[in-house]
Backbone of each chain as ProteinMPNN parsed JSONL, in Angstrom:
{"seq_chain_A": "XXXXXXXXXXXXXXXXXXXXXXXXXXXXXXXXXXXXXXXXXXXXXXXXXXXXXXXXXXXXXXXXXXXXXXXXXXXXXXXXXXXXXXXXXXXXXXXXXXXXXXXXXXXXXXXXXXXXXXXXXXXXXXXXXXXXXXXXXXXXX", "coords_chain_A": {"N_chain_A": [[0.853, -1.197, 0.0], [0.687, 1.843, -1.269], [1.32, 5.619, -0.505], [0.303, 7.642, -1.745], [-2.02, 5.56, -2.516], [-3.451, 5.08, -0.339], [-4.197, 8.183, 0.059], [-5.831, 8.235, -1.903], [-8.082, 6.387, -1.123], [-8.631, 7.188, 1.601], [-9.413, 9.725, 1.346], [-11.801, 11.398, 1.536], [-12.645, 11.094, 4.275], [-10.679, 11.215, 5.643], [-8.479, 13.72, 6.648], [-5.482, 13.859, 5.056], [-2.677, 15.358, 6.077], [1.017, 16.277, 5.016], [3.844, 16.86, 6.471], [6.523, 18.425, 5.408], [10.246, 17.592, 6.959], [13.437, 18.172, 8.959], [15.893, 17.578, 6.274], [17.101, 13.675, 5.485], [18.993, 12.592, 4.721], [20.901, 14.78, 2.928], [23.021, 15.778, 1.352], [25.318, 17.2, 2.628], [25.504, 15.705, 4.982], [23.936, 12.96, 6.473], [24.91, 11.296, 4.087], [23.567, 9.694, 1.01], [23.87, 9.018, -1.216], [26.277, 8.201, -2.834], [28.219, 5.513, -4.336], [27.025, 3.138, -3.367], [24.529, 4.264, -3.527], [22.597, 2.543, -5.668], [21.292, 0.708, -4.22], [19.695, 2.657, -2.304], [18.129, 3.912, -3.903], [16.798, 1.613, -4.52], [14.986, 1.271, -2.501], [13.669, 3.818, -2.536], [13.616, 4.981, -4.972], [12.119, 7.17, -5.933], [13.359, 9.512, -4.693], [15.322, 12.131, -3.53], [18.853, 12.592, -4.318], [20.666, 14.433, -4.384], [20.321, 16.638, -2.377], [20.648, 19.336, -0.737], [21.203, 20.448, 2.854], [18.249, 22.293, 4.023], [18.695, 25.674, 4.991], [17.386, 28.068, 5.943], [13.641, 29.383, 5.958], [12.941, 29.395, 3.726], [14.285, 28.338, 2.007], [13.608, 25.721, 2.674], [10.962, 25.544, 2.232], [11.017, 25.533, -0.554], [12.559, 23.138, -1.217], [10.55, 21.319, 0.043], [8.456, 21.804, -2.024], [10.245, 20.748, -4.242], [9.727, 18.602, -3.265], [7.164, 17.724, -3.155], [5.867, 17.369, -5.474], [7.464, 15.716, -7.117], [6.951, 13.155, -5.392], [4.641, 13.528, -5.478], [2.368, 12.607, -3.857], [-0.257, 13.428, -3.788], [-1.257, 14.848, -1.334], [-1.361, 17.866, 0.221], [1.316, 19.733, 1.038], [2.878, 20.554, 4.039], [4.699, 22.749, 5.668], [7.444, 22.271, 8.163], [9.197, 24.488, 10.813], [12.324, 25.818, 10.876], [13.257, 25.539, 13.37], [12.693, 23.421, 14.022], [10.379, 22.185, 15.306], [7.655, 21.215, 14.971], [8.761, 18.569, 14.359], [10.402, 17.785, 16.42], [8.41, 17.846, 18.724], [6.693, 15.762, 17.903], [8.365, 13.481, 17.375], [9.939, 12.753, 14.682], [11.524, 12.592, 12.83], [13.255, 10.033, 10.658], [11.145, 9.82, 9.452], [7.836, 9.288, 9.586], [4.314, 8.131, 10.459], [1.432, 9.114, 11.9], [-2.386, 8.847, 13.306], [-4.295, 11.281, 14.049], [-7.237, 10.809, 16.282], [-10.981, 12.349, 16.214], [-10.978, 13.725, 18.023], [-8.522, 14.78, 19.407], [-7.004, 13.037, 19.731], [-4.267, 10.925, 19.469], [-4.598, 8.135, 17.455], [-3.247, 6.555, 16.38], [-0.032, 5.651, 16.42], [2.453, 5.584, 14.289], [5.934, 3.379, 14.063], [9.758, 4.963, 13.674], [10.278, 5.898, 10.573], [12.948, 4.511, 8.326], [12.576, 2.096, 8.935], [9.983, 1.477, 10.691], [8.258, 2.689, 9.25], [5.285, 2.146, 7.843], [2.922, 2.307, 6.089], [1.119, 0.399, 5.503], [-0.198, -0.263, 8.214], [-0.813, 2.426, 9.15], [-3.456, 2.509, 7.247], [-4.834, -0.078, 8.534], [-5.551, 0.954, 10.913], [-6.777, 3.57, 10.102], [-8.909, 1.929, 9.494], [-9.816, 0.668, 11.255], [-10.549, 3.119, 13.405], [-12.618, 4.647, 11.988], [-14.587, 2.352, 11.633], [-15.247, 2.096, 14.339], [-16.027, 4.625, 15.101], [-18.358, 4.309, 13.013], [-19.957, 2.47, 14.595], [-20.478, 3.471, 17.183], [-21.747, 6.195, 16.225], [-24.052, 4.825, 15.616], [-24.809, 3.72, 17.848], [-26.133, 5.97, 19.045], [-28.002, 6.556, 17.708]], "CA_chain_A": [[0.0, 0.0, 0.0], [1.228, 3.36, -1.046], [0.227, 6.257, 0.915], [-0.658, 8.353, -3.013], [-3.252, 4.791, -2.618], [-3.92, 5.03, 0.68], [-5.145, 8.801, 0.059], [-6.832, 8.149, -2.885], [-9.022, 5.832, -0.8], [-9.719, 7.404, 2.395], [-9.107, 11.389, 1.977], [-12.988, 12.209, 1.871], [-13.35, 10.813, 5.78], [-9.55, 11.288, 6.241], [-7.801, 14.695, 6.115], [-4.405, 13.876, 5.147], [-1.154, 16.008, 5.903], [2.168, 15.773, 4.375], [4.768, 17.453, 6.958], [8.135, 18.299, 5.24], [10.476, 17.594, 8.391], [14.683, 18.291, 8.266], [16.36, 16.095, 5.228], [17.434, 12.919, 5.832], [20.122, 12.053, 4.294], [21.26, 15.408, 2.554], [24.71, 15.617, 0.57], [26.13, 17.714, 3.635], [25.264, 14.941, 6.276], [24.627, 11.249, 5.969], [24.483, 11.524, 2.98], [23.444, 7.953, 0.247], [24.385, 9.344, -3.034], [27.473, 7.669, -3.753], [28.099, 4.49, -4.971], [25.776, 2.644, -2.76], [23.013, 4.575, -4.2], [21.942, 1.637, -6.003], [20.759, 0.239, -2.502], [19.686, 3.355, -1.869], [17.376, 4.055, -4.794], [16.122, 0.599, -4.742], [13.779, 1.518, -1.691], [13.537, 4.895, -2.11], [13.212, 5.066, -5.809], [11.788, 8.781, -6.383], [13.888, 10.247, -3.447], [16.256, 12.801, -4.53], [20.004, 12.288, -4.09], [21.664, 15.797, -4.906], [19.961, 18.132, -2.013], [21.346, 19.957, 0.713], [20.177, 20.237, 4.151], [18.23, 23.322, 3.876], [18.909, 26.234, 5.918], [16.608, 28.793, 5.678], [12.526, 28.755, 5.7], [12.551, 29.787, 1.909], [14.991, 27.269, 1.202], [12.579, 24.601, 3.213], [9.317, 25.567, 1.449], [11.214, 25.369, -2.178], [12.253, 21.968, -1.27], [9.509, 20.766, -0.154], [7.878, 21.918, -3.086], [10.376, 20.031, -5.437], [9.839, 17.048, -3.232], [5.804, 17.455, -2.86], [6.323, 17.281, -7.225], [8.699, 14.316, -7.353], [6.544, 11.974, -5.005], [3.299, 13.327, -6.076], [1.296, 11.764, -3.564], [-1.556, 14.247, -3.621], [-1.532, 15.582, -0.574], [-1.029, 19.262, 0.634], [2.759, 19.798, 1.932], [3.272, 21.692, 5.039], [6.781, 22.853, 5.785], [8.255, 22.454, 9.503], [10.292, 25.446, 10.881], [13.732, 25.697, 10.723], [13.492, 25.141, 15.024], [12.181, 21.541, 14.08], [9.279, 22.222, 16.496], [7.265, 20.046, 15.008], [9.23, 17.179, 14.147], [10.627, 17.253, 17.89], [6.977, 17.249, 19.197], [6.117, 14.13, 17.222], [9.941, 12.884, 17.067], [9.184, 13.071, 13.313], [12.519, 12.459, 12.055], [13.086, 11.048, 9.264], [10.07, 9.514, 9.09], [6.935, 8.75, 10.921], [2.972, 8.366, 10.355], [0.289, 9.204, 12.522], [-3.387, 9.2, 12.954], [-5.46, 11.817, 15.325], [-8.861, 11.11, 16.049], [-11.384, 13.638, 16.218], [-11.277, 14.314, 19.701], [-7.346, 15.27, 19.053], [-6.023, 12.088, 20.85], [-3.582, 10.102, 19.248], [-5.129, 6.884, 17.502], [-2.283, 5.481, 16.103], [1.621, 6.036, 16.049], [3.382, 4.672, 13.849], [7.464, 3.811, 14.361], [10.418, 5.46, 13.186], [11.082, 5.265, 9.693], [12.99, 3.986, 7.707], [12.062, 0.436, 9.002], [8.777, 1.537, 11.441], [7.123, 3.479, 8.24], [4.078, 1.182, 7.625], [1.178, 2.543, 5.586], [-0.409, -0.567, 5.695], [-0.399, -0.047, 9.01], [-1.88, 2.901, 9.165], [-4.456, 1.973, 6.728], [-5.308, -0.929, 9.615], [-5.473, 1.778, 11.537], [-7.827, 4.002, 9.804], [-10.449, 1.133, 8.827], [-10.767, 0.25, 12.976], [-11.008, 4.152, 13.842], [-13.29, 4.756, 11.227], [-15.229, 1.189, 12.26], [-15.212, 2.611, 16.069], [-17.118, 5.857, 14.573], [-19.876, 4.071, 12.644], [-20.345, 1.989, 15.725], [-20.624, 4.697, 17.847], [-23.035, 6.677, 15.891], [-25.595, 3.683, 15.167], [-25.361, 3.147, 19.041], [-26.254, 7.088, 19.782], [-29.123, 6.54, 17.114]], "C_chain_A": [[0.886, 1.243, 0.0], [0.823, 4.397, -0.37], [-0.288, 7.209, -0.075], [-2.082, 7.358, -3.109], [-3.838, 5.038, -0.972], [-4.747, 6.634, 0.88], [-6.097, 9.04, -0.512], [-7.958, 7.212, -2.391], [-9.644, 6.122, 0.343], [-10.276, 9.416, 2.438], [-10.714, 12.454, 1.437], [-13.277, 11.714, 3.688], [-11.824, 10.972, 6.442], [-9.029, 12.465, 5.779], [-6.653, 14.238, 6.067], [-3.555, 15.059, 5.4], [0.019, 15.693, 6.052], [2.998, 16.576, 5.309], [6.003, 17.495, 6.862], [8.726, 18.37, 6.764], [12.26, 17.787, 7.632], [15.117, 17.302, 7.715], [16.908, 14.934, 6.313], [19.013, 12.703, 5.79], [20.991, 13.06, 3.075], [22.636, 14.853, 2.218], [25.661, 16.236, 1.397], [25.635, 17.266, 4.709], [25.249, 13.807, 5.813], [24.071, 11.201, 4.278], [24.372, 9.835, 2.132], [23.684, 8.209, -1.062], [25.432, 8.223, -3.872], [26.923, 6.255, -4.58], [27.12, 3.411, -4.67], [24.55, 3.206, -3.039], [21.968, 3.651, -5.197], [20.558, 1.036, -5.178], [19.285, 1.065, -2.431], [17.794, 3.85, -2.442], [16.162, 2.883, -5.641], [14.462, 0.625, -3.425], [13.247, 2.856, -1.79], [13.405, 5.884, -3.544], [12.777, 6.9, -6.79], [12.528, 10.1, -5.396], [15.202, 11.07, -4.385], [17.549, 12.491, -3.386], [20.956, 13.705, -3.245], [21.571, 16.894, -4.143], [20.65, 19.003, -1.009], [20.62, 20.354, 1.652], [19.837, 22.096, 3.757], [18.153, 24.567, 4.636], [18.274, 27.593, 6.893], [14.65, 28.507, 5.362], [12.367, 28.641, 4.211], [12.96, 28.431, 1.364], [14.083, 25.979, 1.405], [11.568, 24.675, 2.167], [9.692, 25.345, -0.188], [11.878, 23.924, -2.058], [11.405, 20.605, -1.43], [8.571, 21.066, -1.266], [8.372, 20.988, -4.254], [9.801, 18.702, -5.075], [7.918, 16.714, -3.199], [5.415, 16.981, -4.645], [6.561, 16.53, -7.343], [7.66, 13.369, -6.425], [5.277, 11.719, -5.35], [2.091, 12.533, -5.247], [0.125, 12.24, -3.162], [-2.477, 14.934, -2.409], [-1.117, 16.832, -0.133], [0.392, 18.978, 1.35], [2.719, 20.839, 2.961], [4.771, 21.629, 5.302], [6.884, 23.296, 8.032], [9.005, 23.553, 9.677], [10.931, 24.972, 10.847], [13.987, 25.225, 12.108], [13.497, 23.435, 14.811], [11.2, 21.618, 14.902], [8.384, 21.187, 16.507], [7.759, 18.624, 14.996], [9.814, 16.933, 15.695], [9.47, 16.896, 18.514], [6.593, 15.987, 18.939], [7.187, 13.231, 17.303], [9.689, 11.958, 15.871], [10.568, 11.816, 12.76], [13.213, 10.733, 12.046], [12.101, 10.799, 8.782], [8.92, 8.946, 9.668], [5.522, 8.792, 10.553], [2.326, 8.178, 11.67], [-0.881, 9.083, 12.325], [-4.241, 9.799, 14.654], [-6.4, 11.852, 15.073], [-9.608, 12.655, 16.178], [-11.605, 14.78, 17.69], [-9.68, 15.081, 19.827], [-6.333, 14.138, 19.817], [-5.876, 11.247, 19.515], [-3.891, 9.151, 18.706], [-4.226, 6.4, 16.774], [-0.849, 6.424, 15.802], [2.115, 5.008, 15.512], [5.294, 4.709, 14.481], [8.092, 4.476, 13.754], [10.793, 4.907, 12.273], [12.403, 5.099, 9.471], [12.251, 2.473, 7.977], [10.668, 0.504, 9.81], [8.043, 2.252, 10.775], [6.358, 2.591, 7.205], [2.969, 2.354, 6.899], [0.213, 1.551, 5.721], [-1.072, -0.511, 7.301], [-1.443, 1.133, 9.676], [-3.343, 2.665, 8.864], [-5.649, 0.935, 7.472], [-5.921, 0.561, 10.289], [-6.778, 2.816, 11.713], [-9.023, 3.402, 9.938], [-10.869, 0.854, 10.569], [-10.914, 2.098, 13.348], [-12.776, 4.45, 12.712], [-14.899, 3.477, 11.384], [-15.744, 1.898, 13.386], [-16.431, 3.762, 15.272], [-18.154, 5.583, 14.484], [-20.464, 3.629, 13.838], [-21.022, 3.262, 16.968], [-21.765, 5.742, 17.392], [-23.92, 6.319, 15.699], [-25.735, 3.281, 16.822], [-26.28, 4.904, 19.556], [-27.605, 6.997, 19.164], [-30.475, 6.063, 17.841]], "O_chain_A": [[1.611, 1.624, 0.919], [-0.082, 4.203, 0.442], [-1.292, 7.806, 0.314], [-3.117, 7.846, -3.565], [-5.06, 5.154, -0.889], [-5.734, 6.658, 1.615], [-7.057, 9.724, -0.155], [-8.903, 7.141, -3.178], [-10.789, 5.726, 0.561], [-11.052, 10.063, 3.141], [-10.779, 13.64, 1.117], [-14.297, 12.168, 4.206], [-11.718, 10.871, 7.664], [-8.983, 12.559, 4.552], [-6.322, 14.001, 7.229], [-3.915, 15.974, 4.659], [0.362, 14.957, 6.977], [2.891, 17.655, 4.726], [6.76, 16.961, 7.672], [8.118, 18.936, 7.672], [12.523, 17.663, 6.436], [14.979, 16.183, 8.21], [17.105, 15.093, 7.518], [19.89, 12.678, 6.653], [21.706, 12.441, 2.287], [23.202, 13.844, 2.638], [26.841, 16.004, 1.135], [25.253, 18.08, 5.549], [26.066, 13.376, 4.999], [22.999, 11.085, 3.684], [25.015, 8.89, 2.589], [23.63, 7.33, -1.923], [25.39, 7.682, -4.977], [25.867, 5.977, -5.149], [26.475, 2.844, -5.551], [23.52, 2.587, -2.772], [20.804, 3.971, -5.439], [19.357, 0.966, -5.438], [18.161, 0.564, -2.468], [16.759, 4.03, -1.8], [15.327, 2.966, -6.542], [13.336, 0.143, -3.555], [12.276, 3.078, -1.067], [13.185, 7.094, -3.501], [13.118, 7.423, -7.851], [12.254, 11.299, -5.433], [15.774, 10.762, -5.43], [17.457, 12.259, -2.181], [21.547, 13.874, -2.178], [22.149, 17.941, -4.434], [21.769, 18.493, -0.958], [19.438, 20.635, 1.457], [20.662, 22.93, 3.386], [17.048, 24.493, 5.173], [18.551, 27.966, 8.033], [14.314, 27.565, 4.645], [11.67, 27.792, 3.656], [12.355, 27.662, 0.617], [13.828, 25.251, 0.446], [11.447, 23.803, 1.306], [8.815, 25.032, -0.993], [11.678, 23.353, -3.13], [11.365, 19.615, -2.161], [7.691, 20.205, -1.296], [7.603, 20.484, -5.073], [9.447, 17.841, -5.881], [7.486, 15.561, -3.221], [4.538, 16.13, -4.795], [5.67, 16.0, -8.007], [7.544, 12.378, -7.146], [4.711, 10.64, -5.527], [1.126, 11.981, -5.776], [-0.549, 11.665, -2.308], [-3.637, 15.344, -2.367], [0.109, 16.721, -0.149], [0.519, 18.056, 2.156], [2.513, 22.005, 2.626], [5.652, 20.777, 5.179], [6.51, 24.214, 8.763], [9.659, 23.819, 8.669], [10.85, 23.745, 10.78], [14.949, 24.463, 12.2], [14.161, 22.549, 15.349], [11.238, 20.532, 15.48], [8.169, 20.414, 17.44], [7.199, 17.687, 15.564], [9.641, 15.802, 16.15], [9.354, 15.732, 18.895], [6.183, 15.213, 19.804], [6.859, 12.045, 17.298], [9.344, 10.778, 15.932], [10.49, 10.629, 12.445], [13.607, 10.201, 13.084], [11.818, 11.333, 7.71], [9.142, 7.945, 10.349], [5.369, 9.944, 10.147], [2.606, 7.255, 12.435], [-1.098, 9.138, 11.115], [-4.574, 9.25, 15.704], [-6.886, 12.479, 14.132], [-9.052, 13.753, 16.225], [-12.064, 15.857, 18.071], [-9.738, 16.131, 20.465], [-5.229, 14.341, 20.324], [-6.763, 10.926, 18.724], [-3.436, 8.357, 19.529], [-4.673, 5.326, 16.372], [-0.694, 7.482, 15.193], [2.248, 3.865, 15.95], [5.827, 5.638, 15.089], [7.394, 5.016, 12.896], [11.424, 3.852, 12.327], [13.16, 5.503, 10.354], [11.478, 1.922, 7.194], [10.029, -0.533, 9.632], [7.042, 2.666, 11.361], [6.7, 2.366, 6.045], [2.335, 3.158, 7.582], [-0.995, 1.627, 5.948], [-2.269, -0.694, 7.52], [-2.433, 0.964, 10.388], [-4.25, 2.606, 9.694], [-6.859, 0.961, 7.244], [-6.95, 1.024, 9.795], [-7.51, 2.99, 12.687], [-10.038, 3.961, 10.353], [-12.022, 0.85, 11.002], [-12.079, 2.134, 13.743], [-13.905, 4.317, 13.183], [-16.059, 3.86, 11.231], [-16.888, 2.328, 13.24], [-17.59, 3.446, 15.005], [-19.053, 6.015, 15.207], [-21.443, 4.252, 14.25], [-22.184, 3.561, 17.245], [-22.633, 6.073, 18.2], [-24.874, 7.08, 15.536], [-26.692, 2.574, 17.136], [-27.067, 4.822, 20.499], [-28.522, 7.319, 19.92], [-31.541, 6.065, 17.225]]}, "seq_chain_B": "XXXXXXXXXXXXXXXXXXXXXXXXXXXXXXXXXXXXXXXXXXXXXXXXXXXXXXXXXXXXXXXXXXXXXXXX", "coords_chain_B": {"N_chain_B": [[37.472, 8.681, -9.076], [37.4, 5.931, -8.173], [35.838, 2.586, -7.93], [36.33, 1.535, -5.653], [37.549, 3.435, -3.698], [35.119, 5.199, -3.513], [33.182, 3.343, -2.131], [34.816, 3.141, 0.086], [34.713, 6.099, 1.459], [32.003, 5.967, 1.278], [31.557, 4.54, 2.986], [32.956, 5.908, 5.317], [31.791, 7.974, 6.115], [29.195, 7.29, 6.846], [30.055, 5.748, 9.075], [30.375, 8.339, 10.37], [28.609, 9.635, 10.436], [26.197, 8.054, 11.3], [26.58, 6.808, 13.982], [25.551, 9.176, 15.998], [24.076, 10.312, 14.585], [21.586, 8.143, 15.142], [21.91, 8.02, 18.087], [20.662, 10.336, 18.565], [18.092, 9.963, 17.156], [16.873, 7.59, 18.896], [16.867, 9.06, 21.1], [15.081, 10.901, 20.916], [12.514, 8.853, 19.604], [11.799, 8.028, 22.707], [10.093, 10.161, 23.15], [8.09, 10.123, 21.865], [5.092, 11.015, 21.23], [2.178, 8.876, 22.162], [-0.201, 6.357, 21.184], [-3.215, 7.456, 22.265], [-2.51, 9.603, 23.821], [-2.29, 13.549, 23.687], [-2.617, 14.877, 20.997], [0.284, 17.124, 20.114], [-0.63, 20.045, 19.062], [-0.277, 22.313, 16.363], [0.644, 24.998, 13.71], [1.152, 25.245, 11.057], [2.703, 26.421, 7.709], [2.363, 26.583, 4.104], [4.008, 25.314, 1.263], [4.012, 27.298, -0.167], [4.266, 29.335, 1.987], [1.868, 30.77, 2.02], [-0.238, 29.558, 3.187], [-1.974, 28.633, 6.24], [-1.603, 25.754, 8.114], [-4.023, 24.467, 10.971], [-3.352, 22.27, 13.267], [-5.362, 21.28, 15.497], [-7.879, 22.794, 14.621], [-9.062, 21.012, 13.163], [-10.495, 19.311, 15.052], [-13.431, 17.33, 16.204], [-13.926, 17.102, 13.545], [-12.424, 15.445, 11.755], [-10.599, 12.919, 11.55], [-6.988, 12.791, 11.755], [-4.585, 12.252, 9.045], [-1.159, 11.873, 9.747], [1.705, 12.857, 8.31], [5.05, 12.451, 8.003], [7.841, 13.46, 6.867], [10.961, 14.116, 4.231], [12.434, 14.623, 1.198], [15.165, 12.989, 0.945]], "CA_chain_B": [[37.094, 8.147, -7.957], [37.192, 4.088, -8.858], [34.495, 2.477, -7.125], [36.105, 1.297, -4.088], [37.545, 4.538, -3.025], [33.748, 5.849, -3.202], [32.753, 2.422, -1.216], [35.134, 3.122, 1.261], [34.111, 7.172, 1.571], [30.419, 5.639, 2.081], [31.525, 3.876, 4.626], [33.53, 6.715, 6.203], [30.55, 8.974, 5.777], [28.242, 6.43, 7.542], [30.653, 5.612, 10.22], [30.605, 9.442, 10.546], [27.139, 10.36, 11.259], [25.059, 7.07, 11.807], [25.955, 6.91, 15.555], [25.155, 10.56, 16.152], [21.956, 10.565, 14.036], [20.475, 7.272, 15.536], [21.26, 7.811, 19.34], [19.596, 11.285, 18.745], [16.632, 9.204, 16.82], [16.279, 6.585, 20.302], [16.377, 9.787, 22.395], [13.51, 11.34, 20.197], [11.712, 7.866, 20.12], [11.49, 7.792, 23.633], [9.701, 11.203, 23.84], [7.148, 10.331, 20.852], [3.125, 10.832, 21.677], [2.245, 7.483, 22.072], [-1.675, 5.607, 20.723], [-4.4, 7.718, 23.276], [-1.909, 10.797, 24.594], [-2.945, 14.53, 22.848], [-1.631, 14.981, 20.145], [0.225, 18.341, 20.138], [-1.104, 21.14, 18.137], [0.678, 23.227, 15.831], [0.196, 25.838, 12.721], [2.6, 25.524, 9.871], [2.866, 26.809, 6.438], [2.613, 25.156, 3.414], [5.033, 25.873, 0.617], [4.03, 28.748, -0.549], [4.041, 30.285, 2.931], [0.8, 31.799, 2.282], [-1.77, 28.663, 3.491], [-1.663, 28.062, 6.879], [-2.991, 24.632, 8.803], [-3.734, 24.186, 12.764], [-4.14, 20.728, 13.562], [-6.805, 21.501, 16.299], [-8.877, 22.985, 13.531], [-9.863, 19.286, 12.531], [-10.948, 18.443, 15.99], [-14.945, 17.702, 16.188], [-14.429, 17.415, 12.301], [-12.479, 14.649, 10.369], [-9.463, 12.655, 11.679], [-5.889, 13.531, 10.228], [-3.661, 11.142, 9.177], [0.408, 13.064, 9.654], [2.732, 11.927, 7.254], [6.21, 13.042, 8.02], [9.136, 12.424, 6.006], [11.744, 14.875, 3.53], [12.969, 14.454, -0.026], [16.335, 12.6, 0.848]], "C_chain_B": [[36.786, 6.627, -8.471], [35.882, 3.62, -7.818], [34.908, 1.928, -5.469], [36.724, 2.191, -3.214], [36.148, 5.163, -2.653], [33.066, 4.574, -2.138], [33.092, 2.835, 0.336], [35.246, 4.843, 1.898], [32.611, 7.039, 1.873], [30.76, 5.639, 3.322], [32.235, 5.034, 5.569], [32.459, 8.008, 7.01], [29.192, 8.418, 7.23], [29.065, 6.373, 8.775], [30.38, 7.441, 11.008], [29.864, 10.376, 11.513], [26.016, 9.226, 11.659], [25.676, 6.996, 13.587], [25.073, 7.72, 16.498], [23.68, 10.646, 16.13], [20.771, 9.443, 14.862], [20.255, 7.138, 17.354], [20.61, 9.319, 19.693], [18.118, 10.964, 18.372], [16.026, 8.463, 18.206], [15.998, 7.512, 20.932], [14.66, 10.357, 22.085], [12.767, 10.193, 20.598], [11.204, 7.788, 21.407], [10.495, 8.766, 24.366], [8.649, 11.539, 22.807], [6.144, 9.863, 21.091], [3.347, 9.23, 21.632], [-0.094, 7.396, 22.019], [-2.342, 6.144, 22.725], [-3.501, 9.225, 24.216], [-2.442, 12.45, 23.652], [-2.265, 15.111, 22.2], [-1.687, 16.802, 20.151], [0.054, 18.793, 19.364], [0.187, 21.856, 17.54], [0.248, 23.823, 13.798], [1.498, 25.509, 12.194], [1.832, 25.895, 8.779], [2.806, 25.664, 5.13], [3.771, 25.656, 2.405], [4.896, 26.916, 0.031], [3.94, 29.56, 0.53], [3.183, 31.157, 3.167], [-0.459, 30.514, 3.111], [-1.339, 28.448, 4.957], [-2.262, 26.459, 7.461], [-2.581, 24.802, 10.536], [-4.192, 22.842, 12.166], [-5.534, 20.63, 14.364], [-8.224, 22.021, 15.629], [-9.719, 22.074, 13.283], [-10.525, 18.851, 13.442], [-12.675, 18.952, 16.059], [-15.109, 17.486, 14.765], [-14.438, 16.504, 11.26], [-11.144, 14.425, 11.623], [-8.628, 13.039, 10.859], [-4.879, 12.623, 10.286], [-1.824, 12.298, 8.637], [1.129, 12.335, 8.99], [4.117, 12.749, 7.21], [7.195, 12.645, 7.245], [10.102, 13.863, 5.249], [11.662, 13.98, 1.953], [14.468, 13.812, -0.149], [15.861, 11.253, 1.813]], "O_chain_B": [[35.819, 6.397, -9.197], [35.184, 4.357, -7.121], [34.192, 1.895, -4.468], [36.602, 1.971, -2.009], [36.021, 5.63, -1.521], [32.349, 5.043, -1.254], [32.37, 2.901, 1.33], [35.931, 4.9, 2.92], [32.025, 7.846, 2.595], [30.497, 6.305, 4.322], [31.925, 4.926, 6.755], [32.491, 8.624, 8.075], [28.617, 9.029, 8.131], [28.631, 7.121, 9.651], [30.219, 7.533, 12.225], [30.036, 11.154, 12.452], [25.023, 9.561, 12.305], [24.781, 7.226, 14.401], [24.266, 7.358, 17.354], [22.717, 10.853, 16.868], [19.594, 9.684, 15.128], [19.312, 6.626, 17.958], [20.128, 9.56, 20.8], [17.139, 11.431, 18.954], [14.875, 8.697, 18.576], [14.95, 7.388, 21.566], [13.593, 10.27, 22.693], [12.296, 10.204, 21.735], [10.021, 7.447, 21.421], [10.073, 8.626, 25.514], [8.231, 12.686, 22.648], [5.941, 8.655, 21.216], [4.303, 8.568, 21.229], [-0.935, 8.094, 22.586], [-2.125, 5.625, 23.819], [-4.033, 9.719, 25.21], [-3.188, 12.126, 22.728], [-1.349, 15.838, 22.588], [-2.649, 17.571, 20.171], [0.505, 18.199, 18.385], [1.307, 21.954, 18.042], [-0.279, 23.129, 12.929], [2.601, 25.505, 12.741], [0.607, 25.792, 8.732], [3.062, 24.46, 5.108], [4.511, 26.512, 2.89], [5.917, 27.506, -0.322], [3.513, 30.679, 0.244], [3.249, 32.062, 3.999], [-1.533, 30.945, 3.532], [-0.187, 28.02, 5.018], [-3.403, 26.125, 7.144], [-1.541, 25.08, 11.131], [-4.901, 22.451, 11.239], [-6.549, 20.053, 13.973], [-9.358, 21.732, 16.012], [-10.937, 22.223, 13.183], [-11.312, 17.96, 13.12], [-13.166, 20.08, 16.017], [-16.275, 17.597, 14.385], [-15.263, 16.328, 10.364], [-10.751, 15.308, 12.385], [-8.838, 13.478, 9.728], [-4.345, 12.228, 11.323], [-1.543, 13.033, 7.691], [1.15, 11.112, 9.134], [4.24, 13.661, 6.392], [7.364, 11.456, 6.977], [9.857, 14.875, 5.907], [10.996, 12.975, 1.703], [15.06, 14.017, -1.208], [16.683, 10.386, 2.109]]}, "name": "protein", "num_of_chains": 2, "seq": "XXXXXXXXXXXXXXXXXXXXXXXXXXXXXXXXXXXXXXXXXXXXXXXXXXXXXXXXXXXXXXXXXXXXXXXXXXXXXXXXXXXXXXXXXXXXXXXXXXXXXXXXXXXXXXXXXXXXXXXXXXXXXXXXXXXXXXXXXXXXXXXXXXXXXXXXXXXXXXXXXXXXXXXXXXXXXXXXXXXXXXXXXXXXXXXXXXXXXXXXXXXXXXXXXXXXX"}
């Protein structure tokens, strides 16, 4: 499950948001470009190689713009400050899904990507919150 | 650059910053909302710096599924 499929199937009962957070693996840090980019580009496929950590909000929001372009997965990009505020709040980095119910509590954390970034998971995730709901409103009926 | 000078510049690279980066990742982990805690609020921008979003906005309205990640 991709998460461009995963919004294309719930994002009338699910608001998605996309939260650029600081690069990962920029060309002035750990960077995966080199020769091992094979590897690299075998999971990660549309990920860009060439960027630099960016340092500035401008520079953030024109990133995330090339990268909201390049993955295409049809959801709105928001850009993180330069503080990291959010991504420390959530401990984002470099990768992480959530889902808050409507009450604003927490209904699912996902782990830290690279290896704890599950969509299907989410997706589980959604279909029992979303379950819980109907339930809930056919009992108030 | 032949290929195993660039192999062994990965690896120097990696040796470099993977300890750094991942026992700052465990410390984070250990201090990330967890399934039923409230999730904190916050306004950001989107890339054009003109849209804003609150998260609390949504509450009472539509769950939101957060999708964090970069371009690298």
């Amino acid at each position: 499950m991709r998460l461009h499929d995963l919004y294309e199937q719930y994002h009338d009962q699910v608001q998605f948001l996309s939260i650029y957070i600081r690069e990962a693996h920029p060309v002035d840090g750990w960077w995966l470009g080199g020769p091992c980019s094979p590897i690299f580009r075998r999971y990660a496929p549309r990920a860009s190689s060439d960027l630099y950590d960016p340092q500035t909000i401008q520079e953030r929001r024109a990133a995330a713009g090339q990268c909201a372009t390049a993955l295409a997965y049809g959801i709105r990009t928001y850009v993180d400050e330069v503080d990291d505020r959010v991504n420390i709040a959530y401990a984002a980095w470099p990768t992480r899904l959530y889902l808050v119910g409507v009450d604003g509590l927490i209904a699912y954390a996902g782990g830290l990507g690279p290896y704890g970034f599950k969509p299907n998971e989410l997706q589980d995730a959604i279909d029992r919150y979303l379950l819980a709901q109907t339930i809930n409103t056919a009992g108030e009926l | 650059m032949n290929i195993f000078s660039g192999i062994a510049n990965d690896i120097k690279t990696v040796a470099r910053y993977r300890p750094k980066l991942m026992k700052r990742q465990i410390a984070l982990n250990k201090l990330a909302p967890k399934a039923g805690d409230v999730a904190p609020d916050f306004t950001l921008y989107d890339t054009t710096g003109l849209h804003p979003v609150t998260l609390s906005d949504f509450r009472g309205r539509q769950p939101v599924a957060l999708v964090f990640g970069s371009f690298t």
